[in-house]
N, C-alpha and C positions, 0 to 999 in steps of 0.2 A: 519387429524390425530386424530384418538381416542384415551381418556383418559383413564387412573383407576381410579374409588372413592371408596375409600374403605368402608367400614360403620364405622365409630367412635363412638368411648365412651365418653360420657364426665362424670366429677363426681361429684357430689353438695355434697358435706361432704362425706354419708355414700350410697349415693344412685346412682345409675347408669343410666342416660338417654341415650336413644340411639337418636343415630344423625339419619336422611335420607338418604338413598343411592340413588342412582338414576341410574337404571337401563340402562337406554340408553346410558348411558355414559362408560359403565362396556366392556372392553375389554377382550375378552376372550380368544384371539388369544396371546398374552404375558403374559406368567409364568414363577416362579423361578421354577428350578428343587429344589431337596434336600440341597442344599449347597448354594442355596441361588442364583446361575446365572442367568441371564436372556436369551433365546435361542434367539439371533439376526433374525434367519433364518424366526421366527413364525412372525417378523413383519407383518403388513397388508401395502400389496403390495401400494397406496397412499403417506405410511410415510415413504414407501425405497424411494420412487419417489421423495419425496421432499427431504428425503438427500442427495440423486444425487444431484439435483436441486444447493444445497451450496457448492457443490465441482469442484475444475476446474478439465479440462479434462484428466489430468494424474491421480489423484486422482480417478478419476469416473471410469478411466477403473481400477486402481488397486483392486479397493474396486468389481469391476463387475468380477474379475477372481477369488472370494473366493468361489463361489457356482452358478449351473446351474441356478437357479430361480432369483437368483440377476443379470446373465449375460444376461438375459432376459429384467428382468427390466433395465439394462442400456443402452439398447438401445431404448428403446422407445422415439417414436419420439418426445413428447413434450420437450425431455431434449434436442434436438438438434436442435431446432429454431436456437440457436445462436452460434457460432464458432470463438473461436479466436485463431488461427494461428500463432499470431506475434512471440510468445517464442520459434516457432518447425521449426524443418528443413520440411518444407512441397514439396516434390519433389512430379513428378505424381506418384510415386510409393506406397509415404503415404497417398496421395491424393483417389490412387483406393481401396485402404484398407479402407477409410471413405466412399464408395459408399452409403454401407445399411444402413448407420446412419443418411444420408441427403436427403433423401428423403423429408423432410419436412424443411429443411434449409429456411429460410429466411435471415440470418443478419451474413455476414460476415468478417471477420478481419483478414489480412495476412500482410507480411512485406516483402518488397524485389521483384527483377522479375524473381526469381526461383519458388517463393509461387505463383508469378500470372502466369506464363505459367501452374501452374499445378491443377489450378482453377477449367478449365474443365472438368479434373476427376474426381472432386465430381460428375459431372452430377446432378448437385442442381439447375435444372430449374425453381425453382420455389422463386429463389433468389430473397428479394425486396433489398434487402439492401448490398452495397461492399463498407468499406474501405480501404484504402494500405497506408502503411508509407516506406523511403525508398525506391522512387519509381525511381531514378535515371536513371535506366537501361530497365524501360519499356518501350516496342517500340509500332508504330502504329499496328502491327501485331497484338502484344498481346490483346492489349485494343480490337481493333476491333473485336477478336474472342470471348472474355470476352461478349462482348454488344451482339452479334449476338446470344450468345448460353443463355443468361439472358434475354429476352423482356419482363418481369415480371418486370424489375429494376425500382426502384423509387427514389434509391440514391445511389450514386455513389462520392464517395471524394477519392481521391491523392494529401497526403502531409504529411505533409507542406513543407517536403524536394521537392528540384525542379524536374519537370518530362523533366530533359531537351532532351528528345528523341520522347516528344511525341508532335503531331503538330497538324494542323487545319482537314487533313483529318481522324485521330480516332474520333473527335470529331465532324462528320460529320456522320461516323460509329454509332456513337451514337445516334443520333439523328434519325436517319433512323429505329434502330433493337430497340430500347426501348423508345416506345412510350406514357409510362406512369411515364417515368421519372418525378419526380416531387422537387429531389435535387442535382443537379451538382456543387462539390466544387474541380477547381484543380489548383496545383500550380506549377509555374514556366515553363508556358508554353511559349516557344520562340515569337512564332506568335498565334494569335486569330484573323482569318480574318472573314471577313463579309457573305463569303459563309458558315461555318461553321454554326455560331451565327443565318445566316437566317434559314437555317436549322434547329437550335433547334427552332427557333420561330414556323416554318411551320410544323413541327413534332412533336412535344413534345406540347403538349396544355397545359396541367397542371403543368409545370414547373415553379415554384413559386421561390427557390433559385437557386442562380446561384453567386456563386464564382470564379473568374479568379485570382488569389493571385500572388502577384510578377510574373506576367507576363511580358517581354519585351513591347508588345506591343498587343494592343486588338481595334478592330475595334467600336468606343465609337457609329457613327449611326447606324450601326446594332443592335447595343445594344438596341437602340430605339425603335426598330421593335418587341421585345420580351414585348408582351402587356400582357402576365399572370404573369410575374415576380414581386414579392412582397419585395424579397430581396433581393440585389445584392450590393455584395464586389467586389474590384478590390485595396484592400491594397495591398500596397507596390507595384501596377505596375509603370512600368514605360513612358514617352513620351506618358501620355495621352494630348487631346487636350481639353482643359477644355472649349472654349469656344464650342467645340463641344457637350461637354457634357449636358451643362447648357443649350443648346438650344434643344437638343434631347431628353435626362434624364428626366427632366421635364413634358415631357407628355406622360409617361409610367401612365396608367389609373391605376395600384394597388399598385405601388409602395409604400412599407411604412417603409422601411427600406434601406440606406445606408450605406456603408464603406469605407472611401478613405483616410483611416489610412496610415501612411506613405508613402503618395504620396506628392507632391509639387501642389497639388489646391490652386490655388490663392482666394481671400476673394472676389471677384466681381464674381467668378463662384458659392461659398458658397450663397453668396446674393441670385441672380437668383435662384437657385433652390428654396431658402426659399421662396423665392415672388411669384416662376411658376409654382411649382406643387400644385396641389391640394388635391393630396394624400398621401404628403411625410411626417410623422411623426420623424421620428427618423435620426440625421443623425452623423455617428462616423467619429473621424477625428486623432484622438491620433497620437500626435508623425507630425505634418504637422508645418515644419519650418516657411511658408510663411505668414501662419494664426497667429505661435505663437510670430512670429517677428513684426505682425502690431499691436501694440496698440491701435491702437483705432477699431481695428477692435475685440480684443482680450476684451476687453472691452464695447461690445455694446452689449448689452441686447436684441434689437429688432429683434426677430428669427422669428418673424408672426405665433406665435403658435409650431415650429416645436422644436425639443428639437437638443440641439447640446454639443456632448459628444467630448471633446478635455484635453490636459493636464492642462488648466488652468478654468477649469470647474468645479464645484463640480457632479460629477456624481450620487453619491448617491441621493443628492437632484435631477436631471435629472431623474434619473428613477423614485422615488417617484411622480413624476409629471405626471405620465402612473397614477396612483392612486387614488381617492376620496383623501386620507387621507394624511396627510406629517408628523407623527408622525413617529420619530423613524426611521428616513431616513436610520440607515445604517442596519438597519432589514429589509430594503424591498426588497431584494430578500428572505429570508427564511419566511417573513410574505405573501410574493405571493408563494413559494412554499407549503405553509402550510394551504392556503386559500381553505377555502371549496363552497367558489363560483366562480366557474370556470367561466371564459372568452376566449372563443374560441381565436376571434383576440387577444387578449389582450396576452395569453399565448404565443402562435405565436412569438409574438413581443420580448417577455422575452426570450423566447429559441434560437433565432435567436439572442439576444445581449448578452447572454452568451457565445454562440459559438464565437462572432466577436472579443468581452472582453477577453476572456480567451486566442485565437490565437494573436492577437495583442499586447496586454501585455507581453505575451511570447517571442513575437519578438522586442520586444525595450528592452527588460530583456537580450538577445542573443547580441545585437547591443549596448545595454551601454552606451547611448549617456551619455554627459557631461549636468550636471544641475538641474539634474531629482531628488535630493535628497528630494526637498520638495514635489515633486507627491510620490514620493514612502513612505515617510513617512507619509504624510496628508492622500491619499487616496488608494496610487497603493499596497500595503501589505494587507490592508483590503478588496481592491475590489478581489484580488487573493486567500485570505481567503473565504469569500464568496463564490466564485465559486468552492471554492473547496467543498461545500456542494448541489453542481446541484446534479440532478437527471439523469444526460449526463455522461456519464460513459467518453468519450471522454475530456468533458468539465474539468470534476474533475481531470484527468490527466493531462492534458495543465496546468491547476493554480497551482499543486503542482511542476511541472514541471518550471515552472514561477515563485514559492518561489526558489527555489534549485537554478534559473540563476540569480534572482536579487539580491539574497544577496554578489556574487563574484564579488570582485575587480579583483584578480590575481591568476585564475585558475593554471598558474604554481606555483606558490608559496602558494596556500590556504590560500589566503586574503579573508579576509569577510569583509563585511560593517558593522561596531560593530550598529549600530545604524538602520537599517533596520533587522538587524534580532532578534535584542530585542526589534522591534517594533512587528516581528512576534509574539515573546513569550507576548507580553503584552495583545495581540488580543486574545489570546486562542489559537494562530497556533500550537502549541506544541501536543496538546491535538486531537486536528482535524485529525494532520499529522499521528498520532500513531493511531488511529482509521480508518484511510486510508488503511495504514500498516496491520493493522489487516481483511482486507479485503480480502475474496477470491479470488477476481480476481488479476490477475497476474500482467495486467498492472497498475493496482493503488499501489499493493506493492511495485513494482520496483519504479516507481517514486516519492512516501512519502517515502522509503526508501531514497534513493536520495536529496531529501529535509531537512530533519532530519539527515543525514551526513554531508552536507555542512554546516546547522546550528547547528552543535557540532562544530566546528571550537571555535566557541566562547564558552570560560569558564561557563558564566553565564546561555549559553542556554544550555550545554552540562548537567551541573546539573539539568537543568530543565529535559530536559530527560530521564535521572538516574531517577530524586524523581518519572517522572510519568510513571513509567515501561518501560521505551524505549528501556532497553539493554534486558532485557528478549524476548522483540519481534525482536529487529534484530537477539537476536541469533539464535530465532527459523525460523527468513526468512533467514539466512543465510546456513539452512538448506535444503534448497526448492531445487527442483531439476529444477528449471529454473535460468537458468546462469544469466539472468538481473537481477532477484530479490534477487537472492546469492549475484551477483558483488555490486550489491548498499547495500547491510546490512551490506557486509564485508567493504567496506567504514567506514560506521557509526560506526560500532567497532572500524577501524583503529582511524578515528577521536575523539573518546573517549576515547580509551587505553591512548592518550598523556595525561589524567589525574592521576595523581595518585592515588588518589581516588573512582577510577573507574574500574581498574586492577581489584581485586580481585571481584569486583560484576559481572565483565567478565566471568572469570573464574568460576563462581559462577552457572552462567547462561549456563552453558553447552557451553561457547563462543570459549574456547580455542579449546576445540576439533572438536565443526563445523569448526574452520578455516582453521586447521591441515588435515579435509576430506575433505573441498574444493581443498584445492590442489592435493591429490589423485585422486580425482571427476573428476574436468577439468585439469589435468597434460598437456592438447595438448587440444590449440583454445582456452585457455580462458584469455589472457595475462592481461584485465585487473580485472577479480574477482583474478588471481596470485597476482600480484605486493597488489592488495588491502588486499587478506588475508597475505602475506607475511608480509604488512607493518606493519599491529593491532598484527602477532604474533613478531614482531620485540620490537614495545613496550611492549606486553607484558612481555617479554623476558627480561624488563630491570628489574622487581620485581622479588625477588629470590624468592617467592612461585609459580609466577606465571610461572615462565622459570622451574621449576619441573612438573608442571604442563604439558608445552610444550614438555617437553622430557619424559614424562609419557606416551600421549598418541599420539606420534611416529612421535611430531614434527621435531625431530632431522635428521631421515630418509627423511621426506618431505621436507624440508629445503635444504637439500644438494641434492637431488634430482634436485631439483629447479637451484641450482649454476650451477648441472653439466649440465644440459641436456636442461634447455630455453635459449632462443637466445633473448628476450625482455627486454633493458638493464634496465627499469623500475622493473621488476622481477629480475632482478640478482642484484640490487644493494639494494631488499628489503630484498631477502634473503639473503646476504652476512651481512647485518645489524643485521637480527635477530641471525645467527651464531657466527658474534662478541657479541649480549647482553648476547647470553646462554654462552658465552665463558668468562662470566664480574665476573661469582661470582664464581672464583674456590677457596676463604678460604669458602664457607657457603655450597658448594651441589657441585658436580661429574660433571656436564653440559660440562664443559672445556674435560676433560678427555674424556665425552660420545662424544661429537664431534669429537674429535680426533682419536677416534677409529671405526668411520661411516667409511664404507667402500666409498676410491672417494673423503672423504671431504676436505684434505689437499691440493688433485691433481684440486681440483676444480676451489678452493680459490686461488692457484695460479695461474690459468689459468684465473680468473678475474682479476688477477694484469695486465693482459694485456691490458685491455680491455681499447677502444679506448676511455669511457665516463671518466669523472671524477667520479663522484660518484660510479660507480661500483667499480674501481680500490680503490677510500677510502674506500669504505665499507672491502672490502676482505683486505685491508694491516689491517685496523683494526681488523676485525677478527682473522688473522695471529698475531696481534701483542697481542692480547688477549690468544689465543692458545698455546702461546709461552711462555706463567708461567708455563703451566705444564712441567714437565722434560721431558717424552715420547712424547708429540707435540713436541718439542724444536727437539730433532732429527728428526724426523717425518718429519717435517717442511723443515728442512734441507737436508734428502734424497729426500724428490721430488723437492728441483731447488728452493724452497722461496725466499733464496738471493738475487741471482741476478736479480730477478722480483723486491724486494723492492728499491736494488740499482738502476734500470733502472727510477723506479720511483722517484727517487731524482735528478737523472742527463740528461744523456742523452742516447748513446748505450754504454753496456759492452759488449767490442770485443773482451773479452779473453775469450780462451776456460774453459769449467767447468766442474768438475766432477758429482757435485749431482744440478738437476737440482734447487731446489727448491729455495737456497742460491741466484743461479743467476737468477732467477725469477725477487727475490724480490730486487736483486742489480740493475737488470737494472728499477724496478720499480721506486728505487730512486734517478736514473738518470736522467728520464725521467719528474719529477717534479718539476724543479727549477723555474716555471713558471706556476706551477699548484696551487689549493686553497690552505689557509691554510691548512684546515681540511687532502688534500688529504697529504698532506708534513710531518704532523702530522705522522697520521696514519702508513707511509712509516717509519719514522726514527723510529716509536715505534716499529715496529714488528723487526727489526733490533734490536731494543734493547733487548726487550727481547729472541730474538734467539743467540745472544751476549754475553748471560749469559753463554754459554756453550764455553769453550776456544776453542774445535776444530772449532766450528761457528763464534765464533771469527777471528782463524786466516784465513778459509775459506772466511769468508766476507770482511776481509783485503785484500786477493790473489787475488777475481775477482773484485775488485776497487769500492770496498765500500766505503772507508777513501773521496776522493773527494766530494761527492754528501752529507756527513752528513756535512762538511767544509760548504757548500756552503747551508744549513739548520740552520747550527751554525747564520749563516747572516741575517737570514730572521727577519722581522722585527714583528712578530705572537709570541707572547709568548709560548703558548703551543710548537710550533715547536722549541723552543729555548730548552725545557726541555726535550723532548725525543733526537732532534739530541744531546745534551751533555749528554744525559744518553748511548744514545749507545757510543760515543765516547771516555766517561768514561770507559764504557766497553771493547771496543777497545784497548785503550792505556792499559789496565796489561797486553798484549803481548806488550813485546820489540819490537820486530816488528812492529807490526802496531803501536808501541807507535811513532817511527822512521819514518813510513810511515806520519804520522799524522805534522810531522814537518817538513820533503821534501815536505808535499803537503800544508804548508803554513797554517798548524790549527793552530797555538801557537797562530798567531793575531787574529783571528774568538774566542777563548778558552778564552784569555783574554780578549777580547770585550765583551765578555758574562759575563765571571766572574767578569767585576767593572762594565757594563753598564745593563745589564739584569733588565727589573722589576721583571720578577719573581726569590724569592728566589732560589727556586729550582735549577733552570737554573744556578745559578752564583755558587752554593754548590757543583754541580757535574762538573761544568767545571773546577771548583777551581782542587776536585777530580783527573783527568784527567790530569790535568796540575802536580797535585802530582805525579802522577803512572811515567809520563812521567821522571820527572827530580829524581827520587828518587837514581840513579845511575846505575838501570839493563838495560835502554836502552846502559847506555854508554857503559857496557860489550857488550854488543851486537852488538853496532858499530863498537867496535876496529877490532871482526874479520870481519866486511862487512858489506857494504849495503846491502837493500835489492836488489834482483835479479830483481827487476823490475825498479830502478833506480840508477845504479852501475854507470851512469854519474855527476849523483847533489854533489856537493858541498856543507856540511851543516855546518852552523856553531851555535855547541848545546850550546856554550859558550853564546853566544846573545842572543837566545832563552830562555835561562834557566835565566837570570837573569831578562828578562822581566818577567817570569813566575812565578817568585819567590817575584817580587814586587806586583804583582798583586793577588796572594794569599795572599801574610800580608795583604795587604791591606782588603781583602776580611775578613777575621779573624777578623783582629780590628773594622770591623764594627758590631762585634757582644761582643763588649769589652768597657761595659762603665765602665768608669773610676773611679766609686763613687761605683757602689758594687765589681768589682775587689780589690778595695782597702779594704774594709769593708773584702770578704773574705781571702784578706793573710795575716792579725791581727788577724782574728774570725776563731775558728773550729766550731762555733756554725751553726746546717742545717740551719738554715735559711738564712745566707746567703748566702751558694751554691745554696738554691735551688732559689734565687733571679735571682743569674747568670745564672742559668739553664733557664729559664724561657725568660729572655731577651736573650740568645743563640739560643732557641730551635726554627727550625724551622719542623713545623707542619707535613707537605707532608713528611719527610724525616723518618716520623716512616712505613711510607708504602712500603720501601724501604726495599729489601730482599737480605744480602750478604751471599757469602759463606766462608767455612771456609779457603782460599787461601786468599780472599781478608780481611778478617778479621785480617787472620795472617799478612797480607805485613802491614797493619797499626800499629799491632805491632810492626813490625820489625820498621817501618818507626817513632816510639817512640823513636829509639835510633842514626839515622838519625845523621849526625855533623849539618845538617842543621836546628837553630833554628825554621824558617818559616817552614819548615815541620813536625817538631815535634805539633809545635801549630799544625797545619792541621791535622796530625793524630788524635791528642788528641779529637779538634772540631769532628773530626769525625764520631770517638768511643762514646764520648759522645751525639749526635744523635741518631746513632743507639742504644741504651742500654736503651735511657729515659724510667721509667715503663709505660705503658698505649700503648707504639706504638707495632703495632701488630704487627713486628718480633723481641722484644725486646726479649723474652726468647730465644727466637732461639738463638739471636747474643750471649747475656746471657752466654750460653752453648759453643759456638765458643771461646768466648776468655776464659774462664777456662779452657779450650783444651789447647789453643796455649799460657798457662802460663802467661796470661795478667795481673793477679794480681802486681806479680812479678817488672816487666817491668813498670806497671803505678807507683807504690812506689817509684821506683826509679826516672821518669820523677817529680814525687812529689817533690822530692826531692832533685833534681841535683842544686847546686847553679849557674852551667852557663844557666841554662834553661829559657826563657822568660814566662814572670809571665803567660800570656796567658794558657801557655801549661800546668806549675804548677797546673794552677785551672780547667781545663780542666781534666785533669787527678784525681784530688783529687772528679769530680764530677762523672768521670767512676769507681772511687771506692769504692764511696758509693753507684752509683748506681747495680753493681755489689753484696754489701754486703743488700742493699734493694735487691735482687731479691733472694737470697739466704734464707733471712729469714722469704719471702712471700711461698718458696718451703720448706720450714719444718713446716711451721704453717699448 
């Protein structure tokens, strides 16, 4: 590429020197027009060349369809030496459409045995180089016609996944049609017999490696027969015969590298070879039980010159011993990659133990074993750092690929090993990994992506990635239009949205909206970049700028989208998550309502109440039960069936017929979970509760046998579930009826258990509630003309009931009644000491608490009550709602000046049969009354 140098001026005070231009360097083919642009088009044809050259292959044709002369240059052959496949559906169809671009192919990359049956449409004969990953399903067929139409091939690897279809006659194939093979690495092949193996000996002369990788079983003297092999793995096979080996192995004349990494070699076949060959330098063993369990064997130093690379070995110092020098041991792979005296054998030797390093490591990183904590901390993070700065495109992916599996404890659960992945960050891995990431090629972004998701897990490294720009690059690979390199960035978001601190530099970074078009993007076949970007816009979703943000740029659509139409209960229980957090903050932004009014989203969410997981079914009752504040969700909710899906989920089946589905959605939801998590029983009795709020849902979720399944929530031993089943049941009981229902179906003992026994305040204040509504007297009108129609046989006796009920609210009362500022306030008008009482009464949660003006009024009514224990209850409980500071205190404020509260408290003030309780109670609802009246005219 040529420069411009333009001529400069420089200026010594007053006077003007001119600088040298230099003519040779002077581009003439690149000008601005008038306004200053520069015409891309006039580049010299070289410098299109090399920026082909840094762009991957969707990119290179996008940029090659802007203009004839560039679609010209994008096929030239030099940019198409090499091909990688693995991210494309490569069928023969895409395959004959690359014909004219491969003419000059050498070095190939595909995944799958759809990619390899359609191989041979490239018509790339001139192929030296084929790898496959995923090769499960390739057959002797394929391979064979693979080798037959390539006899140019020189290397040739399938893996690491096992090629369990392919047997000793492909590899017989091979050895026949490509007789200049000179690297064979394949893995998981069942059988490698001796005819095979002789065959590559008698055929293939320059065959120098040769990998058989967790193979069953491999013919170890044949092995012996291959006299050009230099280096030869056979990790993780298995039923070798060692002492065959140590007799055979041995006198392979070039031999200068081994690997029998995760096999069972016993230390007397180690021995032998060190004593019997004569050309064996290097020999790998990592992860070999037999060797790490003999101490004295693990222990003895005397290798006869040969270097032996195992977990209880310092390896760094091992390869430094290839070296003149031993300074600086864990710089000697980048002090050899960066040497400018090259050593033929010597490099050899290095390239061939990073490939064995990088696979081997990765496979005891997959395998987990028990123990490994001090290899991974001493040397296995830093040896996997390392490699991930080869010059091996392959190699670099394996080690970051090997950071991302050795820091997981509990891939279900997203457990990391706090201590190997802060050993990543101490090493520089942070740094490395994001610079991986920024890498054209596709396969390195996917798997440093990958890497740097699983090490956000942890808080400490998660900031380290934030300080060193890590969210700006996953959100812009999260934009890539290759699904592995999308699915892994959308990861890395998800695991960094759990920060708080991190949301808005999300959102910041263009993050929200790549996640919102991922799901557009791959809606069908991408379940898991779905579930990943569902889960980051879920957290998101819980910061109220950032959930504006989400329903800005059309997450709300996407989301619901997601509930109605994926069948991946991973994705529906991430989008059900995200629709309950947009649905979290309907006092601060519209989210709640905007969902509500998604076309599908109500009908969605309740047809996730079905759903046979747990977590799907909590996600959507919590949704539901978020959706259910707004007034228009709350019927919404109730026309499509909610109900009885919530109740099915607390109990068992509701077998009574229903009018609106949605009610018995969510009834039979909470039938169906008396046995389910907390979390999921939670969820269930909330949306019940607040669909509750509205009396016709009320007495609807009473009809289809609601009352039971929140009784048997009342029980559970989860505090959260303690305080929605009695909030809905609260709700419940101000219909007669189900107040009626609630005491036929044995709530009064569950209501009072709650109300003295409950840790959370909450739970004991609204069952107290409840237990009010119940005995306040309008059940009793309601009894005299009839049971209800669904149990016109029970015998009730409200007489028992109600005085349990009534001991157990005093009691509940007096424990917000100490004795020493009671007293203090019915001598003293002075505030200070109501607002003492206030203060040791008030509980906190209960300003978050939103009544209407029915339930407001029955409290007043319930001021004049004969029953002194309800009076106090009222009082306590006007006084809650009214404290200033709780955020529906104006609301309620305005309620009881409607319904002539003033009035009503003066005289509870003031009644001498009234229990002091109630007295001070009231006298604190009317100041706070007269505080809220003179905060609204100031």
């Amino acid at each position: 590429m040529s420069r411009r140098v333009r001529r400069k001026v420089a200026r010594r005070g007053k006077d003007k020197v001119d600088l040298p231009s230099y003519p040779e360097t002077e581009d003439e083919h690149l000008s601005l027009d008038e306004k200053g642009v520069v015409d891309w088009t006039r580049l010299p044809d070289d410098t299109v060349i090399q920026l082909f050259s840094c762009l991957n292959y969707r990119d290179r044709a996008s940029l090659s369809s802007t203009c004839q002369t560039w679609r010209i240059l994008g096929i030239s052959p030099c940019l198409w030496q090499s091909l990688d496949l693995r991210a494309h559906k490569c069928d023969a169809t895409a395959a004959s459409s690359l014909v004219s671009r491969c003419t000059n192919l050498q070095k190939l990359r595909f995944r799958g045995a759809e990619s390899a049956d359609a191989i041979i449409n490239l018509q790339a004969r001139g192929l030296r180089e084929i790898s496959g990953d995923y090769c499960r399903k390739i057959t002797d067929a394929t391979l064979s016609v693979i080798a037959a139409r390539h006899e140019a091939l020189e290397s040739l690897q399938l893996g690491p996944d096992f090629c369990e279809r392919i047997s000793s006659d492909a590899i017989k194939a091979i050895a026949f049609c490509c007789p200049k093979l000179r690297k064979l690495r394949l893995s998981g092949i069942r059988e490698v017999d001796g005819d095979a193996i002789n065959a590559l000996a008698k055929h293939c002369l320059n065959l120098t490696d040769i990998g058989f990788i967790d193979c069953l079983n491999v013919d170890e003297v044949a092995l012996g027969n291959v006299s050009s092999v230099r280096f030869l793995s056979v990790a993780g096979t298995t039923n070798m015969k060692w002492v065959l080996v140590s007799e055979h192995w041995c006198k392979l004349p070039n031999l200068k590298g081994l690997d029998v990494s995760r096999t069972d070699i016993i230390p007397t076949a180690v021995l032998r070879l060190f004593s019997s060959s004569q050309s064996l330098k290097v020999l790998c063993a990592l992860n070999c039980l037999a060797l790490e369990e003999d101490s004295s064997f693990a222990s003895n130093n005397n290798n006869k010159g040969k270097l032996l690379f195992a977990l209880f070995t310092d390896i760094f110092k091992g390869v430094s011993c290839l070296f003149d020098t031993r300074e600086k041991e864990r710089n000697v792979f980048s002090d050899w990659r960066n040497s400018k005296n090259k050593d033929k054998n010597l490099d050899e030797i290095m390239s061939w133990l990073e490939w064995i390093l990088s696979h081997s490591l990765l496979r005891i990183a997959e395998s987990n074993p028990q123990g490994l904590d001090n290899f991974w901390l001493s040397q296995g993070a830093a040896l996997l750092l390392s490699l991930m700065q080869s010059s091996q495109e392959d190699v670099q992916e394996r080690a970051a690929t090997g950071i991302a599996t050795f820091v997981v404890i509990d891939d279900e659960n997203a457990s990391i090993h706090r201590g190997r992945a802060e050993a990543v960050m101490r090493d520089g891995g942070i740094r490395l990994l994001l610079n991986l990431a920024r890498s054209w090629r596709e396969g390195l972004q996917s798997e440093a992506a990958k890497a740097i998701a699983n090490l956000s897990v942890n808080e400490n490294v998660a900031k380290a990635v934030a300080e060193d720009g890590g969210i700006n690059i996953l959100a812009s690979l999260a934009r890539s239009m290759n699904r592995l390199v999308a699915e892994e960035a959308a990861g890395g978001l998800w695991n960094l949205s759990v920060g708080e601190e991190h949301k808005s530099a999300i959102a910041e970074a263009g993050g929200v909206k790549a996640l919102v078009d991922l799901i557009f993007k791959w809606s069908t076949g991408g379940d898991g970049v779905l579930e990943r970007a569902a889960g980051a816009l879920a957290n998101l979703a819980a910061d109220d700028k950032c959930s504006m943000e989400v329903a800005l740029v059309g997450g709300v659509h996407a989301l619901v989208m997601l509930a109605r139409n994926c069948k991946y209960e991973g994705v529906q229980e991430q989008a059900a998550r995200a629709l309950a957090n947009l649905a979290a903050h309907g006092d601060s932004n519209s989210n709640n309502a905007a969902v509500g009014q998604e076309a599908g989203a109500l009908e969605a969410l309740v047809q996730l109440t079905r759903s046979p997981h747990d977590g799907v079914r909590q996600e959507a009752a919590g949704a539901l039960w978020n959706l259910s504040f707004d007034d228009r969700n709350r019927e919404a909710i109730a026309a499509a069936g909610g109900v009885e899906a919530l109740q099915y989920i607390t109990a068992a089946v509701a077998k009574s017929p229903a009018k609106n589905r949605v009610l018995q959605n969510l009834v039979a939801l909470a039938h169906s979970c008396s046995n389910a998590s907390p979390g999921l029983q939670e969820r269930a009795a909330g949306a019940l509760w607040g669909l509750s709020v509205s009396e016709a849902n009320s007495i609807a979720i009473g009809r289809e046998g609601g009352v039971p399944p929140l009784i048997a929530l009342a029980r559970s031993e989860a505090e959260d579930v303690h305080e929605t089943a009695a909030g809905a049941l609260w709700n419940l009981a101000f219909n007669p009826g189900n107040a009626l229902r609630i005491v036929e179906d044995g709530g009064v003992p569950a209501l009072v258990h709650l109300c003295s026994s409950s840790v959370s305040k909450m739970a004991r204040f609204m069952a107290a509630l409840a237990l009010a509504y119940m005995f306040d007297g309008r059940m009793d009108e309601f009894a005299l003309v009839g049971t209800s129609s669904e149990s016109t046989s029970k015998s009730v006796s409200l007489d028992g009931a109600r005085r349990m009920a009534l001991k157990h609210i005093e009691a509940f009362v007096l424990t917000f009644s100490d004795p020493h500022a009671f007293g203090t306030a019915a001598v003293s008008s002075a505030p200070a000491a109501l607002a003492q009482v206030t203060e040791l009464a008030r509980i906190q949660e209960a300003g978050h608490l939103r009544c209407s003006g029915a339930e407001i009024g029955r409290f007043v009514t319930m001021l004049r009550n004969p029953s002194s224990i309800l009076k106090a209850c009222a009082a306590f409980a006007l006084l809650q709602f009214s404290i200033p500071g709780g955020r529906h205190a104006l609301h309620h404020v305005s309620l009881l000046q409607s319904a002539g509260a003033p009035r009503v408290l003066r005289a509870a003030a003031a009644a001498a049969t009234a229990p002091l309780e109630a007295k001070i109670f009231a006298r604190i609802v009317l100041r706070n009354l007269e505080h809220h009246q003179t905060e609204s005219s100031n």
